[in-house]
C-alpha positions in Angstrom: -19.4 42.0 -46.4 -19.9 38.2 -47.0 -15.4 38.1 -47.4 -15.6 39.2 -44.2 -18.0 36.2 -42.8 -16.1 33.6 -45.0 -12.7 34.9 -43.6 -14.3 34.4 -39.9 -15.7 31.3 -40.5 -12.2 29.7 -41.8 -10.2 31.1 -39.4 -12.7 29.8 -36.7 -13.0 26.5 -38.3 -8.8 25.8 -38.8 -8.3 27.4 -35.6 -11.5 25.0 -33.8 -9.3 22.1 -35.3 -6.4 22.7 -33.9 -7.5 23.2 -30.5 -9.5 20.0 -30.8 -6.3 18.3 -31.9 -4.8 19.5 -28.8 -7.6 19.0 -26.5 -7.4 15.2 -28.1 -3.4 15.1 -27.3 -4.0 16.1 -23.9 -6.5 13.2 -23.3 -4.3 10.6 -24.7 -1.8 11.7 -22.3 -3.8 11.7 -19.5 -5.4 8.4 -20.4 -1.8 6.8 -19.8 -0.7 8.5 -17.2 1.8 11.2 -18.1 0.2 13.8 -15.3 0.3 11.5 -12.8 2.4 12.4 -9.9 3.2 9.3 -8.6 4.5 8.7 -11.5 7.7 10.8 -10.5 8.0 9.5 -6.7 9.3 6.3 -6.4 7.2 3.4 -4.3 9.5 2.5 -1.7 9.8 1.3 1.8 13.1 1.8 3.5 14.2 1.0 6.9 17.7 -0.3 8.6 19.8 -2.0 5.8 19.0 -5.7 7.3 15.3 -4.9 8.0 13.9 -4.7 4.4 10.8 -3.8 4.0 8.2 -6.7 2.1 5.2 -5.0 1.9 3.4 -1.4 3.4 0.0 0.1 2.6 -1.2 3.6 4.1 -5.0 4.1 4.3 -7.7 6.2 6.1 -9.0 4.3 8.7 -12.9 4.7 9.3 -12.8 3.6 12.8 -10.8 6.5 14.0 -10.5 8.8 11.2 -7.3 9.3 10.6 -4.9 7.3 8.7 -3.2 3.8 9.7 0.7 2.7 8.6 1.0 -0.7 8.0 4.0 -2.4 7.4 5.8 -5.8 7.5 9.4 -6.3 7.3 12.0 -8.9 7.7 14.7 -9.8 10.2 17.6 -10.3 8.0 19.9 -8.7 11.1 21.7 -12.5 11.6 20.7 -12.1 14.8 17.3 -12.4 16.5 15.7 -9.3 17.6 13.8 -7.8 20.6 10.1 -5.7 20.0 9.2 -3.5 23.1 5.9 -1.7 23.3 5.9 1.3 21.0 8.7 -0.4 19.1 8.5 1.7 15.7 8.2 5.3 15.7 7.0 6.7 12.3 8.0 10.5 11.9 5.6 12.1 9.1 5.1 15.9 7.6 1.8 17.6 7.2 0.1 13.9 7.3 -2.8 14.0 9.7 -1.7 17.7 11.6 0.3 20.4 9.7 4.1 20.3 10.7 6.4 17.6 11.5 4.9 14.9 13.6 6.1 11.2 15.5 3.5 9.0 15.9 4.3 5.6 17.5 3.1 2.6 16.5 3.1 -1.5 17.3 4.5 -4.4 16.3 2.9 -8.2 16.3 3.4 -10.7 17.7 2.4 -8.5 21.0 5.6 -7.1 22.8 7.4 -8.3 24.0 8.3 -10.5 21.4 11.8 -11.8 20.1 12.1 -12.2 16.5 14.1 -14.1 15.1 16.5 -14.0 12.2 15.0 -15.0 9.0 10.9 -14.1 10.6 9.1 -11.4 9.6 6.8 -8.8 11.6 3.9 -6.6 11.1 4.0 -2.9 12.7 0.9 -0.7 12.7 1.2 3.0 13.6 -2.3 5.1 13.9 -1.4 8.9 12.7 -4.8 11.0 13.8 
């Protein structure tokens, strides 16, 4: 009777090591970011080959409750540009409402506005 206890105690005790061993690994890879999934999606912002994109940032927005898409690009057309109202129109899927949605958005300086070559702009689109 007490081979039987010993056996179940070291087969518990290797076995208790093992899985803290794993439970350990698992940590370490989470700690650097191994299960992140942006990891695996590249961070980019791409528009018309001579309107790159300098910076973007998508956040909730408090003030309506939905989320606001900022961006600011470049004119690197060679030629100056016109902004109309409603000049950028931002097509998203399943962000805000399920399915595909278009949500237009300004520009600044306030259409309508010529930018020219070389300038950059900022365009704001509210998805809700």
């Amino acid at each position: 009777m007490n081979r039987k206890g010993q056996v179940a105690l070291e087969f518990l005790t290797t076995y208790g090591w093992v899985i803290v061993g794993i439970i350990l690994f698992i940590a370490v890879l989470l700690y650097y970011g191994m299960f992140d999934p942006l990891r695996f999606v590249s961070r980019q912002c791409n528009f018309e080959l001579g309107l790159p994109c300098t910076a973007y940032k998508l956040e909730s927005s408090p003030a309506t409750g939905g989320t606001v898409f900022i961006v600011q690009l470049s004119n690197n057309l060679g030629y100056d540009i016109s902004l109309p109202p409603a000049s950028i129109l931002l097509n998203v899927e399943n962000v805000g409402k399920p399915g595909k949605q278009t949500y237009a958005g300004n520009c600044t300086p306030a259409a309508p506005y010529t930018v020219k070559k070389g300038e950059t702009f900022t365009c704001i689109v509210n998805i809700t």
